[in-house]
N, C-alpha and C positions, 0 to 999 in steps of 0.2 A: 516649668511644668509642675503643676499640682496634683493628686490624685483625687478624684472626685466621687468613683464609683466601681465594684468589681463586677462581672459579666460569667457568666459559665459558657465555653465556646464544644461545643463536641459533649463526649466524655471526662468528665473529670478535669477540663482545660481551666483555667482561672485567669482571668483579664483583667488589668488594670485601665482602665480609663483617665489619662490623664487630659489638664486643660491647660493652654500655655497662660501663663499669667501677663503676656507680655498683647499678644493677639487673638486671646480666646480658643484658637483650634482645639481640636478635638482630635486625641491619638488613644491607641489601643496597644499594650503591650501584654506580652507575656509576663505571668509572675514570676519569682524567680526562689533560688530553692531557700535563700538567704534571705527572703524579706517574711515579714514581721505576721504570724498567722492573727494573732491578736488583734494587728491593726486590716487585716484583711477585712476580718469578722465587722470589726467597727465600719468601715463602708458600707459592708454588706447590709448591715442594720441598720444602717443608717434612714432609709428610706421610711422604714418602719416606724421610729422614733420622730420625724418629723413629715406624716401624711402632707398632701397636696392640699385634701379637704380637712379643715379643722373639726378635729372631733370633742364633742360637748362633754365626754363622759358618763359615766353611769347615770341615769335617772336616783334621784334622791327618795329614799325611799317615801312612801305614804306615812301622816302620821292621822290614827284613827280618833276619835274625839276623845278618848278617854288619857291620852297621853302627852 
């Protein structure tokens, strides 16, 4: 099992999403008070850091004739 992604369940709850590396499934665990806030945070961001839609970035600014 790998972790893939964290979940908010309730209040304040935090979910691990794990996937079997073996047959894919899909499990949900508790976090636990022992695992890693650091690497929680890196899941959680994770989605952020790599969108679905590729994004092109800031438009380049104009440059005006004189420059």
């Amino acid at each position: 099992m790998e972790p893939i992604a964290v979940t908010v369940r309730g209040e304040r709850r935090w979910m691990l999403i794990h996937r079997c590396t073996h047959c894919g499934r899909l499990r949900m665990n508790r976090t636990a008070a022992d695992d890693s806030v650091l690497l929680l945070m890196q899941l959680a961001a994770a989605p952020l850091a790599t969108p679905p839609i590729p994004y092109p970035g800031p438009a380049a600014p104009a440059r005006d004739a004189m420059g």
